[in-house]
MARKE-199886 format. One record per residue: residue number from 1; residue in one letter; x, z, y of N, C-alpha, C in turn. Coordinates in steps of 0.1 Angstrom, whole numbers, plus 5000, padded with zeros to 4 digits. Last residue first. Example, Ala and Ser with C-alpha at 12.3 -4.5 7.8 and 13.67 -1.06 7.14 Angstrom:
% residues 2
<2 "S" <5128 5071 4978> <5137 5071 4989> <5129 5079 5000>>,
<1 "A" <5132 5078 4943> <5123 5078 4955> <5132 5078 4967>>,
END
This chain:
% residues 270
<270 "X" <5119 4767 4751> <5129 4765 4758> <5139 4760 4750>>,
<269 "X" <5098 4784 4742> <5096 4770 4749> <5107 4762 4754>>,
<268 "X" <5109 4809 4737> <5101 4799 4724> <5101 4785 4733>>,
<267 "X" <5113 4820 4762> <5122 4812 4751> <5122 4808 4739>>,
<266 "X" <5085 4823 4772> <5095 4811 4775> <5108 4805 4769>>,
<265 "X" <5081 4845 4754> <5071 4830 4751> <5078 4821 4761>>,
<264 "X" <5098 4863 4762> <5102 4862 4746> <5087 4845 4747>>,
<263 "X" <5087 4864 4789> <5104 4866 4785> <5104 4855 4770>>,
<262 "X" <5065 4880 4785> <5069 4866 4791> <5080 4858 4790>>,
<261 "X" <5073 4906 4770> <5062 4895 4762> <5061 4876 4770>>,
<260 "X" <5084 4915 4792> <5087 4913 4779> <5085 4901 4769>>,
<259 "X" <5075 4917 4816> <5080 4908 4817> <5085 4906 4804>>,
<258 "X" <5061 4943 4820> <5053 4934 4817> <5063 4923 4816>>,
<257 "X" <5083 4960 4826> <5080 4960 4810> <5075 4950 4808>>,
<256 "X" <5109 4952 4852> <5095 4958 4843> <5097 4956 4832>>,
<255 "X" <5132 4941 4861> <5131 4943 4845> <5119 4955 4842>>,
<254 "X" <5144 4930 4885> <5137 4943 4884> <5137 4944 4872>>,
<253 "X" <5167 4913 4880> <5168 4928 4893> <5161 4935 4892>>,
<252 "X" <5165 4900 4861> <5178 4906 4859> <5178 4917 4871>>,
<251 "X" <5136 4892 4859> <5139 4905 4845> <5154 4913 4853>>,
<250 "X" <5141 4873 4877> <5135 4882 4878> <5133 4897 4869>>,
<249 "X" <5159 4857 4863> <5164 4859 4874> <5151 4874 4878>>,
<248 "X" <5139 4851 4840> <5155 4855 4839> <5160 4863 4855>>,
<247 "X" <5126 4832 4860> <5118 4848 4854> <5129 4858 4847>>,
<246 "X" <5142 4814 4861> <5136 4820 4877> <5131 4836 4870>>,
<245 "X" <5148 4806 4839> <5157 4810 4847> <5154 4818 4861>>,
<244 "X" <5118 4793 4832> <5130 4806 4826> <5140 4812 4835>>,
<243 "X" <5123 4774 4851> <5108 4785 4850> <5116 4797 4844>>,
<242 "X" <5138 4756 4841> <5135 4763 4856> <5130 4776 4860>>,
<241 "X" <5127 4751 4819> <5143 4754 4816> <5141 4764 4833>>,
<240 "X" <5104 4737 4820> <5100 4753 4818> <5119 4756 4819>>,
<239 "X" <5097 4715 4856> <5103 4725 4838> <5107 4735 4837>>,
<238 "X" <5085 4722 4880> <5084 4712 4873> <5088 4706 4858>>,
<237 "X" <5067 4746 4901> <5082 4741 4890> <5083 4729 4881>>,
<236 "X" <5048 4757 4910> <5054 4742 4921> <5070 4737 4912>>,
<235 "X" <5041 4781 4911> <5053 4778 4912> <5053 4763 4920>>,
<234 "X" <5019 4774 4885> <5019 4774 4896> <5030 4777 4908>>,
<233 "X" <5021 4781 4861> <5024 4770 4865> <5021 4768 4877>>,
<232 "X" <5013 4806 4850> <4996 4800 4851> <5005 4784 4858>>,
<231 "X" <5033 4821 4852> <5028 4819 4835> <5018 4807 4835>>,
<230 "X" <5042 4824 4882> <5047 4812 4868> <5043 4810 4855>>,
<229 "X" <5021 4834 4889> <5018 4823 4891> <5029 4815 4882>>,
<228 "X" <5025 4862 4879> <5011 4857 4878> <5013 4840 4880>>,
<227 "X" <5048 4868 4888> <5047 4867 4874> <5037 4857 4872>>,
<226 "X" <5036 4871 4915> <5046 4861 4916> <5047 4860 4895>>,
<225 "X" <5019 4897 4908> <5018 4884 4912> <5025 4866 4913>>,
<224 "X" <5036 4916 4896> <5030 4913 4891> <5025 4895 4900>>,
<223 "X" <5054 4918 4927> <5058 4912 4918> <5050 4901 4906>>,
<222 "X" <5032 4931 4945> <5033 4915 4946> <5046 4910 4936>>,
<221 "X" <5030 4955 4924> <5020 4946 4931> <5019 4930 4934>>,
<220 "X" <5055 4962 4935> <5054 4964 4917> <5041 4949 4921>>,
<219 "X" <5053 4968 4966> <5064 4962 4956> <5061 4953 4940>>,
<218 "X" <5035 4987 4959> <5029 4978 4963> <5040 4963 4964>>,
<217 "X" <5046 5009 4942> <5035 4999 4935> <5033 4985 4943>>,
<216 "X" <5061 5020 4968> <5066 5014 4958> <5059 5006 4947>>,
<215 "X" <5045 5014 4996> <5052 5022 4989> <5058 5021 4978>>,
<214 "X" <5056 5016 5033> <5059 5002 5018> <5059 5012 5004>>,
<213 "X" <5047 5017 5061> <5057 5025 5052> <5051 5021 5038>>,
<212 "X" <5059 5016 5097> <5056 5011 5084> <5059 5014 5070>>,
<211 "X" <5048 5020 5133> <5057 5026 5122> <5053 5018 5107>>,
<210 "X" <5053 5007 5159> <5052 5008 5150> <5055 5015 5140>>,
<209 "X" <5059 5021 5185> <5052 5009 5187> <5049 5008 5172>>,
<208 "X" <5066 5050 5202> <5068 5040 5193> <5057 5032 5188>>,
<207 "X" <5090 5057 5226> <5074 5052 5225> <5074 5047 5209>>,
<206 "X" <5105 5084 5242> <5107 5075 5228> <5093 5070 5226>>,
<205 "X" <5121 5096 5273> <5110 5094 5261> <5113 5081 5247>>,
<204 "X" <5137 5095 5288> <5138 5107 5279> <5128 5104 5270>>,
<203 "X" <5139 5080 5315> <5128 5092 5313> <5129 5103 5300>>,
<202 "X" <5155 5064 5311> <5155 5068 5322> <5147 5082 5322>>,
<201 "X" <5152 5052 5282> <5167 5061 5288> <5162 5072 5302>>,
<200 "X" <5129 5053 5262> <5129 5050 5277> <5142 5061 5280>>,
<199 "X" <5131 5033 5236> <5138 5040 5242> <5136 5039 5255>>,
<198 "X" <5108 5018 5211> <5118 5020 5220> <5115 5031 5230>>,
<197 "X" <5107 5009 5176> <5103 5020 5186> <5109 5017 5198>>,
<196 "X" <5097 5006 5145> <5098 5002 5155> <5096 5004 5166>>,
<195 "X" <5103 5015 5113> <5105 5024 5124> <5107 5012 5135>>,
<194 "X" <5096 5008 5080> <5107 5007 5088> <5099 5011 5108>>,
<193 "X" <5105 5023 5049> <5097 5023 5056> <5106 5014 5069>>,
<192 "X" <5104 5024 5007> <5109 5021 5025> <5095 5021 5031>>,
<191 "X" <5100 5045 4977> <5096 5038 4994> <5102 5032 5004>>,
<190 "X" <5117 5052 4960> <5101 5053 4957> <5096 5048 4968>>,
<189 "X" <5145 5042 4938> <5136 5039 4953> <5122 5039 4947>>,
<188 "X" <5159 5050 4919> <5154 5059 4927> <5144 5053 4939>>,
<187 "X" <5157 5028 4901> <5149 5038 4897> <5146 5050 4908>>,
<186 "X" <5159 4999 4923> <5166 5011 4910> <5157 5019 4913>>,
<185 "X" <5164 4967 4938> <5155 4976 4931> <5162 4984 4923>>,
<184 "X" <5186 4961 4964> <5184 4960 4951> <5174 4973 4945>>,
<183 "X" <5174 4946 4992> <5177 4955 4984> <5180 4952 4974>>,
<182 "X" <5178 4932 5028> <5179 4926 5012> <5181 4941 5003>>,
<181 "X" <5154 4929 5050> <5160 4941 5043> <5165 4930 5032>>,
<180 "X" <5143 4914 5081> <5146 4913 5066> <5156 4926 5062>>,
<179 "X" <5121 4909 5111> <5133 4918 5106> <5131 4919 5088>>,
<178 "X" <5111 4893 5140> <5110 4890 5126> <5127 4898 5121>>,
<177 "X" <5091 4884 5168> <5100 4900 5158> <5100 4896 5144>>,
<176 "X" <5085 4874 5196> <5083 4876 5184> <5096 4878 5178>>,
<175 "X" <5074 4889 5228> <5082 4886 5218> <5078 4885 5207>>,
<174 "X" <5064 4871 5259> <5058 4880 5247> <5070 4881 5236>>,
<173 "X" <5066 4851 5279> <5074 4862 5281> <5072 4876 5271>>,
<172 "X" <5050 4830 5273> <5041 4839 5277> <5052 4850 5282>>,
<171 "X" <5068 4817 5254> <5066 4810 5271> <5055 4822 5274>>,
<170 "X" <5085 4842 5237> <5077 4829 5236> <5074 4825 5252>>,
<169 "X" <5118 4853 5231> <5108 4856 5237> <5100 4843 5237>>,
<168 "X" <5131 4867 5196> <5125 4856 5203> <5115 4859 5217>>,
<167 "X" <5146 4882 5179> <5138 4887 5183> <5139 4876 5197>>,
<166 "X" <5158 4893 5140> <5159 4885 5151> <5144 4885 5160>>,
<165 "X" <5178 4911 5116> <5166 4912 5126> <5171 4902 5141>>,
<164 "X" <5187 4920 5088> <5190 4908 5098> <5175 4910 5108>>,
<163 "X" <5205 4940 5065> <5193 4937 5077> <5197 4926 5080>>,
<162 "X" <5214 4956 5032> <5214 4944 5045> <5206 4944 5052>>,
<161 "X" <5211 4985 5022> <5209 4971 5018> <5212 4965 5034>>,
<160 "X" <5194 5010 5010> <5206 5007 5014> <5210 4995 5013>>,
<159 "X" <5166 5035 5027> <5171 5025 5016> <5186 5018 5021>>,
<158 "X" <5153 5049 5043> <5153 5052 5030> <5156 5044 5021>>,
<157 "X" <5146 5024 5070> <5144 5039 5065> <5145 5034 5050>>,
<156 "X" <5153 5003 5096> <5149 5004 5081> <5153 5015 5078>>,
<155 "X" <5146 4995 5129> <5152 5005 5120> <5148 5008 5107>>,
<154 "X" <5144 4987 5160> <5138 4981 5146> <5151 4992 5137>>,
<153 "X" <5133 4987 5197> <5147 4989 5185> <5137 4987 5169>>,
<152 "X" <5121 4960 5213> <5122 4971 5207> <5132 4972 5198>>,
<151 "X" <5111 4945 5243> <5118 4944 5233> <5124 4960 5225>>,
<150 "X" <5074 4957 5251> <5091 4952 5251> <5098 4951 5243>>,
<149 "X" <5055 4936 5237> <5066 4936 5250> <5067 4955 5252>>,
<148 "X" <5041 4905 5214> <5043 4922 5220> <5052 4922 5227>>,
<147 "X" <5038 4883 5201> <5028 4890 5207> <5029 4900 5214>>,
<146 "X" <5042 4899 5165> <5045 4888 5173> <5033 4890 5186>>,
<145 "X" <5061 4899 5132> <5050 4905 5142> <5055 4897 5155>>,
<144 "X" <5071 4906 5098> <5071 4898 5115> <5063 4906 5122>>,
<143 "X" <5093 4915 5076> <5087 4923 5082> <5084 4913 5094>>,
<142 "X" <5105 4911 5040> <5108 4902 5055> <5095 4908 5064>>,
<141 "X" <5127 4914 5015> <5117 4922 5023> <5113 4916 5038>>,
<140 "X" <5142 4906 4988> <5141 4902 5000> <5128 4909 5007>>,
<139 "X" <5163 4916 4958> <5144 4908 4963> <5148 4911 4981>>,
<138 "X" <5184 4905 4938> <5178 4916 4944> <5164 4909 4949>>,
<137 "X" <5197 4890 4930> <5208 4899 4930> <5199 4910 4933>>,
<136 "X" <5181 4861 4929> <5188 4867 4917> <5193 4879 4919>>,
<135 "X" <5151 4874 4944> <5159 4868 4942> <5166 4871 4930>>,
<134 "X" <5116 4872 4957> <5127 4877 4947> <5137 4866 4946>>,
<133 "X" <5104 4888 4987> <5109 4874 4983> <5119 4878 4966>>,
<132 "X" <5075 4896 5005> <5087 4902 4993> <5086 4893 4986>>,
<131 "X" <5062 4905 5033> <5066 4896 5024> <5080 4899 5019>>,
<130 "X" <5039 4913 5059> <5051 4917 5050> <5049 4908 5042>>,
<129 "X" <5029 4911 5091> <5031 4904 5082> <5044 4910 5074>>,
<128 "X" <5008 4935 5118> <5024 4929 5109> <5021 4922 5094>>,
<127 "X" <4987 4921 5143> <4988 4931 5129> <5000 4924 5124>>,
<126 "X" <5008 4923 5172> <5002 4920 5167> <5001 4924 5156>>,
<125 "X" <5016 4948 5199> <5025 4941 5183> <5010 4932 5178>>,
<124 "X" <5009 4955 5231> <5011 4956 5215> <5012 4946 5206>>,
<123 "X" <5028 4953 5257> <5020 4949 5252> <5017 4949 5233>>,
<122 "X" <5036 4969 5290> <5038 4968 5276> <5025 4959 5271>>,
<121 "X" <5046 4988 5316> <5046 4971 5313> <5047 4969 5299>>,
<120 "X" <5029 5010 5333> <5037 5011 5322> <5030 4991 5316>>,
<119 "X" <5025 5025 5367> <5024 5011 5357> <5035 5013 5351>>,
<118 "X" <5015 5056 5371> <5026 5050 5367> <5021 5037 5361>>,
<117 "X" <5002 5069 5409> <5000 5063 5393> <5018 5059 5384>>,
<116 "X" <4992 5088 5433> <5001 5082 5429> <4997 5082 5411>>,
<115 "X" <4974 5089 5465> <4975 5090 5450> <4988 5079 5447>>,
<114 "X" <4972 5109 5497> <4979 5101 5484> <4975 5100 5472>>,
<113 "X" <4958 5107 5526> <4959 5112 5510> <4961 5103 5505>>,
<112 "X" <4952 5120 5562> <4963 5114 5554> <4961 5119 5535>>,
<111 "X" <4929 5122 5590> <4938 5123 5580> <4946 5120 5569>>,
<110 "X" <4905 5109 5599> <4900 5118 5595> <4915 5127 5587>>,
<109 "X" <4913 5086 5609> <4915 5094 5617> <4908 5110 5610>>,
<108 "X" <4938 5075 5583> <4925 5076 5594> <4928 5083 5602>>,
<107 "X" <4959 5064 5554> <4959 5074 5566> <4947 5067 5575>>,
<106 "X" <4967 5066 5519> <4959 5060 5532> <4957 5070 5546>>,
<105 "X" <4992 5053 5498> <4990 5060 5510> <4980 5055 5519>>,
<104 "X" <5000 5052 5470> <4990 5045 5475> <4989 5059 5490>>,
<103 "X" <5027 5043 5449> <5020 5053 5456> <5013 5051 5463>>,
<102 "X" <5039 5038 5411> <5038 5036 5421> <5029 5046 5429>>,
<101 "X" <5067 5041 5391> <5058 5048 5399> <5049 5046 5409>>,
<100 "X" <5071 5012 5362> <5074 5025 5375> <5062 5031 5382>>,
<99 "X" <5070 4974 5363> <5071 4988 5355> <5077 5000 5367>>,
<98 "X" <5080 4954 5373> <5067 4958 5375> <5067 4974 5374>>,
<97 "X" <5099 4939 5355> <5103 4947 5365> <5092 4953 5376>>,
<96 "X" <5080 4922 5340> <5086 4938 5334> <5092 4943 5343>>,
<95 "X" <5054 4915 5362> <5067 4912 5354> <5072 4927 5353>>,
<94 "X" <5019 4900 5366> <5030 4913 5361> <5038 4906 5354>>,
<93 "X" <5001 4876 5380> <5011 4882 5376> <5026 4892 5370>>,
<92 "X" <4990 4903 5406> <4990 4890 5397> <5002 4889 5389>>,
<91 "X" <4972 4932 5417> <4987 4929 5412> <4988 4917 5401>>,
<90 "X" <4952 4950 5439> <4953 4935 5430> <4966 4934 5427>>,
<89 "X" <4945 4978 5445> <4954 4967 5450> <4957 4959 5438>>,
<88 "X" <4919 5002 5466> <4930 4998 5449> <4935 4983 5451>>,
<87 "X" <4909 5016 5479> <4922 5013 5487> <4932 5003 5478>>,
<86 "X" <4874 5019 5489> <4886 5017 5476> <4899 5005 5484>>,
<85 "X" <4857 5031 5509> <4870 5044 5506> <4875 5036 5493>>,
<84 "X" <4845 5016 5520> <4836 5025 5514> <4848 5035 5507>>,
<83 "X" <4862 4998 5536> <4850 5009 5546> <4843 5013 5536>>,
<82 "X" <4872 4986 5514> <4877 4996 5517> <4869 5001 5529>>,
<81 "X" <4862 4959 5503> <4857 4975 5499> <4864 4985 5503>>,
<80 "X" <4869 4938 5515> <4855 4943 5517> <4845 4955 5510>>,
<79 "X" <4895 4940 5504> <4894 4946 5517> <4876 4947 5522>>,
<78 "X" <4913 4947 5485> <4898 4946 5480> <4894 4945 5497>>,
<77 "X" <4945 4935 5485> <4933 4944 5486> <4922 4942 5486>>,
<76 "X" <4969 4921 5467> <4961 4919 5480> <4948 4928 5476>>,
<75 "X" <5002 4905 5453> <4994 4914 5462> <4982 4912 5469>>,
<74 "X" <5019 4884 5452> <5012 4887 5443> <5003 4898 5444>>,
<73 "X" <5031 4872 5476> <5022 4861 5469> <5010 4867 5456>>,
<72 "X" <5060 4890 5468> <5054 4880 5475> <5045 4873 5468>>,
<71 "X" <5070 4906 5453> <5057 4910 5451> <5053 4897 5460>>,
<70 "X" <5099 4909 5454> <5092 4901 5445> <5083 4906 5439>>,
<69 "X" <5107 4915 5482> <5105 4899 5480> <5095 4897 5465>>,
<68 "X" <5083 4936 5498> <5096 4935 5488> <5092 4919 5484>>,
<67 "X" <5070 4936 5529> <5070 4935 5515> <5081 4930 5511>>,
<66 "X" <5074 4936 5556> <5083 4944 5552> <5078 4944 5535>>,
<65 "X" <5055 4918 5564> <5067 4915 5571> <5076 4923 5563>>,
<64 "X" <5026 4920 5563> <5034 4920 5549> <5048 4918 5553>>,
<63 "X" <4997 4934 5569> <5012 4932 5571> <5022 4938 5560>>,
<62 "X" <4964 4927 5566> <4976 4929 5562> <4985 4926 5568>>,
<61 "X" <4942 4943 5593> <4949 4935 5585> <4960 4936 5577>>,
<60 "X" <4935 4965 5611> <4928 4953 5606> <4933 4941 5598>>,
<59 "X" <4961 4976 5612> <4951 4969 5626> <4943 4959 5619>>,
<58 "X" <4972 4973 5583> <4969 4984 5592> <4966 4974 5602>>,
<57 "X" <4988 4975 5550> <4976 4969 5556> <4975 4982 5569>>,
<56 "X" <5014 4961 5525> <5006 4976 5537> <4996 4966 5547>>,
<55 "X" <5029 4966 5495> <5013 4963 5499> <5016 4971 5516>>,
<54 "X" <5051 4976 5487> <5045 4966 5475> <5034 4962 5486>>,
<53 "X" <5085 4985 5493> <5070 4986 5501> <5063 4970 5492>>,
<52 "X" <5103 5004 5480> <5100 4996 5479> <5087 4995 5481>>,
<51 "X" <5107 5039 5483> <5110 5032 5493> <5103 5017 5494>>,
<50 "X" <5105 5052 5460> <5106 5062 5469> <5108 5055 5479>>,
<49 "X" <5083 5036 5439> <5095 5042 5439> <5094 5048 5448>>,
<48 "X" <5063 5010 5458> <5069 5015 5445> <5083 5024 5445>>,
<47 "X" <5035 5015 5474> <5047 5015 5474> <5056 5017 5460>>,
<46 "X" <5011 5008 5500> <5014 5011 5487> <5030 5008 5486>>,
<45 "X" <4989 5023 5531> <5005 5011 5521> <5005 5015 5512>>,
<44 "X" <4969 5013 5552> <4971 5015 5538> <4986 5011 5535>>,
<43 "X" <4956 5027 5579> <4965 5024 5576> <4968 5028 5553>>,
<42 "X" <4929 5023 5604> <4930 5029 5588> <4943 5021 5582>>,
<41 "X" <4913 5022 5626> <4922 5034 5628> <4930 5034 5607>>,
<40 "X" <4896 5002 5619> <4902 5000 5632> <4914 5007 5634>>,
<39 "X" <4882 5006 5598> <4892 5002 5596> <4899 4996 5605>>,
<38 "X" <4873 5042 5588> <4870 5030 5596> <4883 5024 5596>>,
<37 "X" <4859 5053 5552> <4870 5045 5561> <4863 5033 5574>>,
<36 "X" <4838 5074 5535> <4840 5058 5539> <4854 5060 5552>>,
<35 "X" <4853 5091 5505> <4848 5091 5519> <4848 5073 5519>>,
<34 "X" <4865 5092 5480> <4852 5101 5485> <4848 5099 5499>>,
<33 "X" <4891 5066 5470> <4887 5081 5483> <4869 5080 5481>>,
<32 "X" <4910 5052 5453> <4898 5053 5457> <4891 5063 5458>>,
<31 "X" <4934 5031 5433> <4932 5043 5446> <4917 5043 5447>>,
<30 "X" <4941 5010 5405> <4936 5018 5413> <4939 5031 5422>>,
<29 "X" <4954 4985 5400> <4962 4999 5402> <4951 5004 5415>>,
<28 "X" <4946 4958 5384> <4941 4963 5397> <4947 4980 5394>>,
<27 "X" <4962 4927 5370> <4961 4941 5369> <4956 4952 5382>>,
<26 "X" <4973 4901 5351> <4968 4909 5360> <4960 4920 5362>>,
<25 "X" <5003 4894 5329> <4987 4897 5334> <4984 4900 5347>>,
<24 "X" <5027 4890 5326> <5020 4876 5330> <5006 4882 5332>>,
<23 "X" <5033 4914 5300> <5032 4906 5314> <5029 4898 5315>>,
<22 "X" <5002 4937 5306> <5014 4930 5295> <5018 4923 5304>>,
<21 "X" <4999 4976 5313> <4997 4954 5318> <5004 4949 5307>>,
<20 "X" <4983 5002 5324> <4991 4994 5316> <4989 4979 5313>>,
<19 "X" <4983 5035 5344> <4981 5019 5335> <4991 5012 5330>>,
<18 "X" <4977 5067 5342> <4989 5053 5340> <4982 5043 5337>>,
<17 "X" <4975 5092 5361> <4972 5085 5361> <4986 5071 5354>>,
<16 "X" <4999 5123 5361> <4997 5109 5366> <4990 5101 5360>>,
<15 "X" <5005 5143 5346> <4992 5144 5350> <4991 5136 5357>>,
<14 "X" <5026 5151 5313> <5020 5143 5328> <5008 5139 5331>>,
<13 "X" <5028 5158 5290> <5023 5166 5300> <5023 5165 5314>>,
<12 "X" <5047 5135 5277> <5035 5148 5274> <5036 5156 5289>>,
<11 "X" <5053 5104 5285> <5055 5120 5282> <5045 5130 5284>>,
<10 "X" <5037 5083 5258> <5041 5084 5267> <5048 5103 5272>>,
<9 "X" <5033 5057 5233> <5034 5071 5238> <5038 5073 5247>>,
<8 "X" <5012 5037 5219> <5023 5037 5228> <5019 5050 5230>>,
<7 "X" <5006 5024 5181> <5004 5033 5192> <5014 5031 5206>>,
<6 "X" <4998 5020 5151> <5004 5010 5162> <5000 5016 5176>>,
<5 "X" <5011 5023 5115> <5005 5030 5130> <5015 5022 5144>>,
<4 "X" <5001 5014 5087> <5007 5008 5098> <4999 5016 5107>>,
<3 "X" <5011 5016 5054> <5003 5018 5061> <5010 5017 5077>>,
<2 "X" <5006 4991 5022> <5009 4992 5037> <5003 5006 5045>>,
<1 "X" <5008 5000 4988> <5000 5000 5000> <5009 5000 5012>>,
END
C-alpha cells in the first residue's frame, strides 16, 4: 500500500494572516477596516519587508513614482471599495520573489491601522506516480510528480541503494519531480519511504510537501503482476528463450515461491 501525505506547514504560533499563490497566479492580499474612508484625506501604502513600497495611493489616487521595479504593472486597488473601508490590493502575476511579509497602512483623518499578512509562494504536488521496474541485479523504484513550487529536497528512507533525482521547471514556472531508488531486495527490507520537504533557512522552518511510504507487499503486489503478464504472453516478448531469461532474471533478485512452479514450465519449454 501507498500512503501519501500532501500538506504545507508553516511556524506554529503565528498570528499573521497568510496567503498563498502559486506562481504566475493571481492573488488579492487582503486589508479591510470597520469603518467607511474619505478619500480626499486617505492615504494607503502597502509594503513589503521593512521598506520595499509595493502599492501607495493618496490625493485621490495612485502614486506609484516610488513603487519597487518589480511590482510595475502588477498592482492595483479596489478603489470603488475603499470609501467602505477595503484597502486589499490586486497582485497579477505572482513570482517566487513575491514571497514575505507584507504591510497595509491606512491613514484618515480618523487615524492610522495596520494589517500585516505573509504571502507564502507555493503550489502543491500533484497525486504521485510510483513504479517498480525489475531488473537483473535488483528492481528500480521511480517516484514523479508534477505541477508543484518550490523546488524541494527529496530524501529516500530505510534503504541502501542509488538515487538519481531530477527536477524540471515547465513554462508555467511549476516543477516536475522525477526521483529513482535502485535496490536490491533481502529479507530485511520491510519498507521504504521517501520524504519531500523543503527548508525555509530564513525562518527555521521545514514545510513538508510529501511524505511516502511503500510497504513491502505492495512491492510483492506489483511483482505478482509483472509474473502475471509473462505467463499470460503479454510482455510484448516474442520467445520463450526471452521470457526465461527475463523470469531467471526475476527468480535471481527476488526468488518468491510463486516463481517455482513458473520457473520449472519454462524450462520444459525451453
Amino acid at each position: 500500500a501507498i500512503m501519501t501525505i500532501i500538506m504545507f506547514g508553516g511556524k506554529r504560533g503565528s498570528l499573521q494572516p497568510r496567503e498563498v499563490a502559486a506562481p504566475g497566479s493571481d492573488i488579492t492580499l487582503s486589508c479591510s477596516l470597520s469603518k467607511n474612508l474619505n478619500l480626499n484625506n486617505l492615504v494607503v501604502n502597502w509594503q513589503r519587508g521593512e521598506s520595499e513600497v509595493v502599492h501607495s495611493y493618496y490625493h485621490g489616487r495612485d502614486q506609484l513614482e516610488r513603487q519597487s521595479v518589480v511590482y510595475k504593472g502588477r498592482t492595483h486597488l479596489f478603489e470603488d471599495q475603499l470609501t467602505v473601508g477595503n484597502a486589499s490590493l490586486r497582485l497579477s502575476d505572482v513570482q517566487p520573489s513575491d514571497q514575505g511579509p507584507y504591510t497595509c497602512d491606512v491613514t484618515d483623518e480618523q487615524g492610522s491601522t495596520q494589517e500585516k499578512l505573509q504571502l507564502l509562494v507555493a503550489a502543491p504536488y500533484d497525486e504521485p506516480r510510483i513504479s517498480i521496474q525489475a531488473t537483473c541485479d535488483g528492481f528500480v523504484v521511480t517516484f514523479s510528480a508534477s505541477q508543484g513550487f518550490p523546488q524541494p529536497e527529496v530524501v529516500w528512507k530505510g534503504v541502501m541503494g542509488s538515487t538519481n533525482t531530477t527536477m524540471e521547471l515547465d513554462s508555467k514556472g511549476l516543477y516536475e519531480l522525477e526521483s529513482e531508488v535502485t535496490l536490491r531486495l533481502n529479507s530485511t527490507l520491510t519498507q521504504l519511504s521517501l520524504l519531500v520537504y523543503r527548508e525555509n533557512i530564513k525562518g527555521g522552518q521545514t514545510f513538508i510537501l510529501m511524505y511516502i511510504l511503500i510497504e513491502s507487499h505492495f512491492v510483492k503486489a506489483e511483482l505478482q503482476y509483472i509474473i502475471h503478464k509473462v505467463q499470460h504472453n503479454t510482455m510484448g516478448v516474442a520467445h520463450h528463450n526471452t521470457r526465461w531469461s527475463y523470469v531467471q532474471c526475476l527468480a535471481k533478485v527476488f526468488g518468491p515461491l510463486e516463481l517455482c512452479d513458473l520457473l520449472t514450465h519454462f524450462r520444459l519449454q525451453t
